[in-house]
C-alpha positions in Angstrom: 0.0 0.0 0.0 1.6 3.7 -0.7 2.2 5.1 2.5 1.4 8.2 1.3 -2.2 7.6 0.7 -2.4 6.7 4.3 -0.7 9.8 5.5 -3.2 11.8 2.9 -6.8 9.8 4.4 -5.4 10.2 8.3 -4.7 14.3 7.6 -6.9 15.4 5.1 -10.3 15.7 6.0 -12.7 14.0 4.3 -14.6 15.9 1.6 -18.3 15.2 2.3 -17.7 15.3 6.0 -16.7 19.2 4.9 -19.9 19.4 2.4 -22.1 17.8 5.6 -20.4 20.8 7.6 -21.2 23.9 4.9 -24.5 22.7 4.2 -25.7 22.4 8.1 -24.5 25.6 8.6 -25.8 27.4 5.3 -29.4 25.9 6.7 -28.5 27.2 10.2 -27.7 31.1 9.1 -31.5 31.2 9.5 -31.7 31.3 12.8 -27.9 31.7 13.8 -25.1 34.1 12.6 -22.5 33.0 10.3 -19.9 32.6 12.7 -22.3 30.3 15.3 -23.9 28.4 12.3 -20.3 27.1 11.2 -19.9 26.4 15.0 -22.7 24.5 15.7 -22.1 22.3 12.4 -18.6 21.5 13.1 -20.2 20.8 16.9 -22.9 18.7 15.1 -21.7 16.5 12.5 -18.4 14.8 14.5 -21.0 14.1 17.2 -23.6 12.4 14.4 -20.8 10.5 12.6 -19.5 9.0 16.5 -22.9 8.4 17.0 -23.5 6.2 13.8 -20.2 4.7 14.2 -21.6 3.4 18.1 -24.3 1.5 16.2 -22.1 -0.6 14.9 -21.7 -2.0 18.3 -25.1 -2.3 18.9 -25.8 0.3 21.4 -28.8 3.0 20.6 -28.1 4.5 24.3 -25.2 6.8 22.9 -26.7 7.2 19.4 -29.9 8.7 21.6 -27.8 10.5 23.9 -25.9 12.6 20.7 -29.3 13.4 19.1 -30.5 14.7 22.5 -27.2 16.9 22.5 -27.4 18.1 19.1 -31.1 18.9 19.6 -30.1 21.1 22.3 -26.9 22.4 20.3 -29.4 23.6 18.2 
């Protein structure tokens, strides 16, 4: 494997990850200023994606917990 793809994946961030970010927080300028809509995205979506990941093992506890956090985030 080319070590430099690995060093690329584990640095760069991944592009719709960054698309999920900008479009949460185009929705949220609504309600929120620029600067706190960008903040409560990049709040929002690495707490979703751990949340998903947790599934994986099973356990809806945590997955509930994050919604319940991002509902109040918001």
């Amino acid at each position: 494997m080319n070590m430099s793809l690995i060093i690329v994946n584990k640095y760069v961030p991944n592009v719709n990850f960054i698309a999920w970010e900008r479009a949460l927080a185009f929705i949220l300028e609504d309600v929120y200023s620029q600067e706190e809509a960008i903040e409560l995205a990049q709040e929002s979506v690495p707490l979703t994606q751990g949340a998903i990941m947790m599934t994986l093992h099973n356990d809806s506890k945590n997955y509930l917990k994050v919604g319940e956090k991002i509902i109040n985030l918001l």
